[in-house]
N, C-alpha and C positions, 0 to 999 in steps of 0.2 A: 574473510575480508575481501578473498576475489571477486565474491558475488555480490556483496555489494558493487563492485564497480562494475561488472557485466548485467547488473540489471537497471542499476541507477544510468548506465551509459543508453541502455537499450531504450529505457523511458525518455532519456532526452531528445535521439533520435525520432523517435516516433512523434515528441509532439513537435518536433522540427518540419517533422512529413507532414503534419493533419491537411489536408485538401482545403480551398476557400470554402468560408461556410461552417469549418466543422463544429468552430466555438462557439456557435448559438445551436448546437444540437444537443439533446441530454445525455448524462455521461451515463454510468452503470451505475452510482453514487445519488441515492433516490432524493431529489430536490435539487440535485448540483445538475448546470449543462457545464459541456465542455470546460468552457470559457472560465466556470464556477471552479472543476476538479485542480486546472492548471496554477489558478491561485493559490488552492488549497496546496500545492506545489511549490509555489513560490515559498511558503510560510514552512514547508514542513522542514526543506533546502537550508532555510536561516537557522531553523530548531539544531539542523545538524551540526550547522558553522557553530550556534552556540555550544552546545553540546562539548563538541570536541576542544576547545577554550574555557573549559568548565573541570578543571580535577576535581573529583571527591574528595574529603575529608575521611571518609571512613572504606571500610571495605566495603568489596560489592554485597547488594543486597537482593539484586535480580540477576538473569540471566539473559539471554536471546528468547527463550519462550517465556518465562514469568514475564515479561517485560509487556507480554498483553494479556488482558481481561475479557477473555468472553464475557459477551453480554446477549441475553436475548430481547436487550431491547435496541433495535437498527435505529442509527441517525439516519431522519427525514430531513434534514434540513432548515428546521425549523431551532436548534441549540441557537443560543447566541453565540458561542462562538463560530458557529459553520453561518448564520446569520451575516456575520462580520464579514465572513470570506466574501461571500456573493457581494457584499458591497466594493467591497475592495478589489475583486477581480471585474464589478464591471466601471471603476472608476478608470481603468487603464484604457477604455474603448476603442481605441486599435490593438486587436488583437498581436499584433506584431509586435507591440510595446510590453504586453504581456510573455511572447514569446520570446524574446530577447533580454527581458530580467531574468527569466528562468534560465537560460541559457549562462547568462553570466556567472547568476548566484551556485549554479547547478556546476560547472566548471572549476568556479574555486573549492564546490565541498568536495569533490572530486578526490580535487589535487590536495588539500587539507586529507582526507579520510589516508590517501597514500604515505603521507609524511607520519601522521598518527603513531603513537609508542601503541601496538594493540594490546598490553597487559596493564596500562595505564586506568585506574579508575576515574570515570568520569561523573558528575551528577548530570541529572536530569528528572523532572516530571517525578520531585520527592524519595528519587530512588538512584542506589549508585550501581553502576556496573562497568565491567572492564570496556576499554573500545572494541574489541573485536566482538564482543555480545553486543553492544549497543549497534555496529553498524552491521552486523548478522540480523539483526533485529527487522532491520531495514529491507530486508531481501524481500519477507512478508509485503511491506510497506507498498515497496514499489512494483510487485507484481500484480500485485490486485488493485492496484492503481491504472497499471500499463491495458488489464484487463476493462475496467471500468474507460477507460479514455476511446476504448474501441470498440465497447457497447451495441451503440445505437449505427455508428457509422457504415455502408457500405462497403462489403467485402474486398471489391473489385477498385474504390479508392483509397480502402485503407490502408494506414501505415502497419509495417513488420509487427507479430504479435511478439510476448514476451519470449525470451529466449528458455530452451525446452532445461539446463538444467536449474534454472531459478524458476519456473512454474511446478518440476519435481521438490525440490528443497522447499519451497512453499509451503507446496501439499505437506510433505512429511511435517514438517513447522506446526500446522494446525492441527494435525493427527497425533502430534506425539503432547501438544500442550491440550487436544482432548481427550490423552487416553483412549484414543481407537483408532481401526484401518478402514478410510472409507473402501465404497466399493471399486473393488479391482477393474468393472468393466467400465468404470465413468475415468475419463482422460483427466489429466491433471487438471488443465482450464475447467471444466465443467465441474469437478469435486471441489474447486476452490468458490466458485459461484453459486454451488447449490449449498455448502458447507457455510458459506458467511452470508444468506439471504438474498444475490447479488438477482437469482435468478429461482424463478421458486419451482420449488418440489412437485412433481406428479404423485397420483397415488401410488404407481407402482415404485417410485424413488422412495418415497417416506416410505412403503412397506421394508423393499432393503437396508434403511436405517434401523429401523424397529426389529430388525433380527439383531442387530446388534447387541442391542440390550436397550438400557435408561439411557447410555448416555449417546446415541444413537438416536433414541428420543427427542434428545432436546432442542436437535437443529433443525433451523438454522440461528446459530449465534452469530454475531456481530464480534469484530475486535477492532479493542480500541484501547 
């Protein structure tokens, strides 16, 4: 549960930092710019608040890794619901108005996630699991979010990347819900972007995949 607050805190700084300009740049998130991902921020923020104001009726049915579905096929931006976001993140048109609900909403889930009973089961998205899986869940979430917001941007104006041990936890997160070790010589940021499509494959990277075995094959998946 501490990483959720070390990563979700890490993300809010960073989009507190973004340089003028940044939100009409594209994010990592293919069809979203910035302005787009942030939104998608705002919404995820609320899913939590709901979330945790949500007890389950039954016992947990997921975990922190079931809780996502690889898919090999990547949102482009064109779902109706990722559709919605883009309308909705650019009805706020100053970006500041944007960064200032995230902020708020992003501070109460915060302090909501700390108060949380973590062995509490909670529903969500048809499925129950305890709080401390549900906001572990989240580590995922926000990393390759924090990744994706930093994309496209300039090195040299960017804001802090994700903190080194929720980019490790991460990585493990997607390597143990695929049943394999990516490769050792790729850095946590780079095995999580070439692992979820964020940033695509060389031949000589698919070739180290495919030593793997099948399921080394089949990336990049998407989780969602």
């Amino acid at each position: 549960m501490e990483l959720f607050t070390t990563t979700w805190s890490a993300l809010r700084r960073a989009v507190g930092d973004l340089p003028a300009g940044a939100f009409d740049l594209p994010s990592g998130c293919r069809g979203w710019l910035v302005r787009d991902l942030v939104g998608h921020l705002v919404i995820d923020v609320q899913d939590v608040l709901i979330t945790l104001a949500t007890p389950a009726e039954d016992a947990p049915t997921a975990d922190a890794l079931s809780y996502w579905t690889p898919s090999p096929t990547p949102p482009d931006g064109t779902d109706p619901h990722d559709a919605l976001t883009v309308r909705l993140a650019a009805a706020y048109e100053d970006p500041g108005l944007l960064r200032k609900h995230l902020d708020d909403l992003g501070g109460a889930a915060e302090r909501a996630a700390l108060l949380a009973e973590p062995d509490l089961p909670v529903a969500t998205q048809g499925m129950s699991l305890t709080v401390r899986d549900y906001l572990h869940a989240y580590v995922l979430e926000w990393t390759l979010h924090h990744l994706d917001l930093l994309a496209h941007l300039d090195p040299a104006d960017a804001p802090a990347g994700p903190p080194a041990d929720g980019l490790a936890e991460a990585r493990s997160m997607v390597e143990r819900r695929l049943r394999l070790c990516l490769p050792a010589t790729w850095s946590d940021a780079d095995a999580l972007r070439l692992a979820t499509g964020r940033i695509p494959l060389t031949d000589a990277q698919r070739a180290e995949l495919e030593k793997l075995g099948p399921r080394g094959g089949m990336l990049p998946l998407s989780f969602g």
